[in-house]
N, C-alpha and C positions, 0 to 999 in steps of 0.2 A: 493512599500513598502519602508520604512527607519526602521531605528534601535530605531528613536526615541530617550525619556531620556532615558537612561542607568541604570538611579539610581532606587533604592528599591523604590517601591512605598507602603510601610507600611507594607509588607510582611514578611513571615518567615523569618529566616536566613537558608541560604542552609549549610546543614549539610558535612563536607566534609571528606571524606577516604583519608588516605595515603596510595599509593599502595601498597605492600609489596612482594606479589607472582611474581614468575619471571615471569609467563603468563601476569600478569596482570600489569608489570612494562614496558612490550615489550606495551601494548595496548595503555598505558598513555605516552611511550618515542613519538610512530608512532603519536598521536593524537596533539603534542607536533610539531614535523614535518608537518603534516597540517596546525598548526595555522599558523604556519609561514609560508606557502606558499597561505593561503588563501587572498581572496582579498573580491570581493563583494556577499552579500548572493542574491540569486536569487532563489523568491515566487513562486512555481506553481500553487496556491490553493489549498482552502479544502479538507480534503477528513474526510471519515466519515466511523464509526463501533458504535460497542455497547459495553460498559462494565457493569458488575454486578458487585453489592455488594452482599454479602450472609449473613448469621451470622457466617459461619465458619472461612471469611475472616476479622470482627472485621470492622475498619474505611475504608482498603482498596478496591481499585477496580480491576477487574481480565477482563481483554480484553477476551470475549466471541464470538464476531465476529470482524474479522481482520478489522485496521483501513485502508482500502483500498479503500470504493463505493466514487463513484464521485459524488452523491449529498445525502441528509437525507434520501429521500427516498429509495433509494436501501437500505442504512441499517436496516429500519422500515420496509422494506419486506423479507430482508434475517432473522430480530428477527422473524417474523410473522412465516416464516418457520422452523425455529429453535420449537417455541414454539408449532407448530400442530405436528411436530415428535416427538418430547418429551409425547405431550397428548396423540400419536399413539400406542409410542412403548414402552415408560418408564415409563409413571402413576400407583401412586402405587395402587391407587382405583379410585374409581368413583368422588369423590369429586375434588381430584388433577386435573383428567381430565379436571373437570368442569369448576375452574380455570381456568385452561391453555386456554380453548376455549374460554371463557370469554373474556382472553386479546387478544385473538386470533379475534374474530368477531372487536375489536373496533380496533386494527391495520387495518382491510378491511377498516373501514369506516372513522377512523380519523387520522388528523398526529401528532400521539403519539410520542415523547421522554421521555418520564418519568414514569414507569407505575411498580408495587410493582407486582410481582407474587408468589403465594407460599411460602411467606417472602424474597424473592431474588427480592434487585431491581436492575431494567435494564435500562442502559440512554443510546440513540443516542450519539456519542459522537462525536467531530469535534477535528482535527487536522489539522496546516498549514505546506503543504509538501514545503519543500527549500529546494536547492544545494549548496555549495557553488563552486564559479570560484575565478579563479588566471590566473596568467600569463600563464598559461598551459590549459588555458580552465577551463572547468568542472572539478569537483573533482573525477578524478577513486578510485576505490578501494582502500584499502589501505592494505599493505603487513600482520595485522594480523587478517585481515576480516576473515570471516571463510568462510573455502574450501574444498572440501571432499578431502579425498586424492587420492584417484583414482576417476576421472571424470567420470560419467556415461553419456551418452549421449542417453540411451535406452528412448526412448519416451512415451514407457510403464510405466516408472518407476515414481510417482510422486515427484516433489520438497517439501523441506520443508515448513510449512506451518509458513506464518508472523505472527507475536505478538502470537502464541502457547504458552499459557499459562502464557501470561505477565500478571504480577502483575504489577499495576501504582501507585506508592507511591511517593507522593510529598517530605515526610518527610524520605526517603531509602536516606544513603550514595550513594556521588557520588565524585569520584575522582575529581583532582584540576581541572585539562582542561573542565572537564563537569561540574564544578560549574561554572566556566569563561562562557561558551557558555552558560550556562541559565541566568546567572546572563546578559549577552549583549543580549541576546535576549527578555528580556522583556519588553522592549518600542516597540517590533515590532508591526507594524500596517500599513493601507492602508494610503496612503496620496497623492496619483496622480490623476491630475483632470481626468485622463479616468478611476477613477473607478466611481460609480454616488456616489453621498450625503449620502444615506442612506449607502452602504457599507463602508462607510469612518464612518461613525456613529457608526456602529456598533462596528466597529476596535475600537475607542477608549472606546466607553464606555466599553468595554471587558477589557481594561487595567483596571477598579477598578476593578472591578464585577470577574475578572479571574485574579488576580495579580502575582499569580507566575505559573510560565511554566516549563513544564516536557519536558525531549528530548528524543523520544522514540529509539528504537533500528533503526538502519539504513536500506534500503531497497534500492533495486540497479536495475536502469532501461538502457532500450538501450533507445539514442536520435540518432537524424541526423543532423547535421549540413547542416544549410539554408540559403538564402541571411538574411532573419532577424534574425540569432541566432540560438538556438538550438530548434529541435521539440521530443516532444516524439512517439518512434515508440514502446516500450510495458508498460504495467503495472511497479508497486512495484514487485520485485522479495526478495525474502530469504534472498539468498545469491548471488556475485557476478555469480557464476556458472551458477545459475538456468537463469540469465539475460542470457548470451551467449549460455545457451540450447536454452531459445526462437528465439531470433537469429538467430541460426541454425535450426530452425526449419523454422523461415519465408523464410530464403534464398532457402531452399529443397523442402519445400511443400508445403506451405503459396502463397508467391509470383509468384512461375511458374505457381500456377493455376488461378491465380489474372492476370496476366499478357500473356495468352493463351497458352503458353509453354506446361504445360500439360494440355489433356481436363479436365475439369470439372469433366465429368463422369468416369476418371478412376480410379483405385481399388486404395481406401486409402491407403494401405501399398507403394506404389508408389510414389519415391519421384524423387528429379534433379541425384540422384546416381544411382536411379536401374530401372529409365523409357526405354527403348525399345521400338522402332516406329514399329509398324506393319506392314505399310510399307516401301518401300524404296525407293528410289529418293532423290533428290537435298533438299526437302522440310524438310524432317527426317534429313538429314545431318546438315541442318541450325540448324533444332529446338536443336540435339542432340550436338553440337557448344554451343549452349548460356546454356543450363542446364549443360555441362561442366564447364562452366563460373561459375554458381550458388554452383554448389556442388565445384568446387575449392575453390572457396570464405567463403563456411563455412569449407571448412579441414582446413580452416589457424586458423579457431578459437580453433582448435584441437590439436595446435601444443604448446598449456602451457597457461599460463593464458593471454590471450589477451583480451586488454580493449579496443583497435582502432583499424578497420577495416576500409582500404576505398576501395568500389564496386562499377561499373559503375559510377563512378567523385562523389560517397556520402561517407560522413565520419561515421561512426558508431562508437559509444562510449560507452560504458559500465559506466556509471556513479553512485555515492556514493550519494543518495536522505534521505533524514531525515525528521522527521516531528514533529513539536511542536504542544503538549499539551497543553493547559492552564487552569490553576487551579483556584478553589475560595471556600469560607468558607463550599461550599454544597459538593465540589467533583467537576469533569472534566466537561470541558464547552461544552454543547451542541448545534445545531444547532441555526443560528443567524436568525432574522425575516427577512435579505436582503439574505440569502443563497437560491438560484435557487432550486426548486427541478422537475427533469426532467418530474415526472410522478406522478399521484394521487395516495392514494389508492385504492387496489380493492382486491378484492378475488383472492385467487393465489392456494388454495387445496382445493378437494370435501369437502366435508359437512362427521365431525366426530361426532359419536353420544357418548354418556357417557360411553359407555361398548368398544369405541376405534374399532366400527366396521365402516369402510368406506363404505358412503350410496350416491349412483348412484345418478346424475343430474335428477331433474323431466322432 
């Protein structure tokens, strides 16, 4: 990827805020600290959700499923799902139903981005996830990211959920530093000979066709440091928190049973803290050694906000991931003709009849 030209390519003017709240003046000094410590932006690819338009919402769009799947398809099957619960549990008669199945059967069969339900329309939507590095690596978090104040670490308990209830507005005030990083990121595009022709195609013709780019809220993953660079070891998370719960959860129960420490077959609630060998010998003492090892390794994540862990000779980071939107005269840009998609469509729920009663496979 490169930055490209820089300059306006016939687009809006970005509308820009001056901050005034002292919350919100801490946000723009810290973001202000970043620029200047940043250096090169680094592309991870696509990733993809769904947003709607409603009539309640007017020109805007409202992020309905999080921009997180790794290819169009998963988000054309998590809308598919979304729209046969709704026809399930929430139709207000028989006709709403009927609708809903409607766009429901032709997600099974086609790969829809664009389809008008019940007057609400819903696009596939693509967004390109980037970090930025500096001199310090990867970008951690930044001190006024948001943090609970007291760390739950229960596993029971679920993290917050990404883009909940984003609104995408091209034309929403954005402070100085977030006009700056939209305004330089819209010549982004592919241009290295390993990506093939047609993805370098699409890249640009997306600069007219999507000419100004949205930057969505931030999202924060663990990577590992590798001989080639950095690799990701989880998803987009919330908040930096929710990344260092998974974390701790890979190091406790994840990896011991990935790595034979603990069997397979023992009781979930079972992690590197509260296993107990059944029996005993030299063998138990090893194994109960290295799950020491494991569960030390995540108490240090427990000891305040820690963005770098290194375990067994690997570095683990807590990193600050972003993803650009790109916009154009219809609304947010959706999947491109050279985007991979892992899996076809298919059927994914039984068969709903009009009155929302679920009827048994023949």
């Amino acid at each position: 990827m490169d930055r490209g030209d820089l300059r306006p390519r016939g687009s809006r003017p970005v509308v820009v805020r001056v901050p005034v709240e002292p919350v919100e003046a801490a946000v723009e000094a810290d973001a202000l600290d970043a620029a200047a410590r940043a250096g090169d932006v680094v592309v991870r690819g696509p990733l993809f959700g769904v947003a709607a338009q409603s009539p309640e919402d007017g020109p805007r769009w409202r992020v309905v499923l999080e921009v997180t799947a790794g290819c169009p398809q998963q988000a054309r099957d998590a809308l598919n799902s979304r729209l046969w619960f709704h026809a399930k549990d929430e139709a207000k008669d028989r006709a709403e139903r009927r609708a809903l199945l409607a766009a429901v059967a032709r997600l099974e069969r086609e790969r829809v981005d664009d389809l008008v339900v019940c007057g609400t329309r819903y696009r596939v939507v693509r967004a390109e996830e980037y970090a930025v590095s500096g001199p310090g690596g990867m970008e951690a978090p930044r001190p006024t990211d948001p943090e609970p104040l007291v760390p739950d670490w229960d596993r029971a308990v679920g993290e917050p959920g990404i883009d909940e209830e984003l609104v995408v507005d091209p034309d929403a005030p954005v402070t100085p530093t977030q006009a700056f990083e939209q305004l330089a990121l819209r010549g982004l595009r592919y241009t290295g000979d390993r990506f093939p022709e047609e993805v370098r195609a699409d890249s640009r013709q997306a600069l007219d066709t999507h000419p100004d780019v949205l930057v969505m809220p931030p999202t924060f993953s663990v990577v590992e440091r590798t001989a080639d660079g950095w690799r990701p070891v989880s998803g987009p998370h919330a908040t930096p928190h929710a990344a260092r719960k998974s974390l701790d959860f890979a190091l406790t129960w994840m990896w011991p049973r990935m790595r034979g420490h603990i069997p397979q077959d023992a009781d979930p609630r079972t992690d590197a803290r509260t296993w107990a060998a059944a029996d005993g010998g030299r063998s138990a003492d090893l194994r109960a050694a290295k799950l020491a090892a494991y569960a030390g390794a995540a108490d240090t994540l427990r000891t305040g906000r820690v963005n770098r862990l290194e375990f067994q000779d690997v570095l683990y980071q807590i990193v600050r991931t972003r993803r650009l939107l790109r916009w154009g005269p219809d609304g947010p840009e959706g999947p491109r003709p050279s985007d991979v998609n892992s899996q076809d469509p298919a059927r994914i729920h039984l068969t709903l009849d009009e009155d929302g009663r679920v009827l048994p496979d023949e």
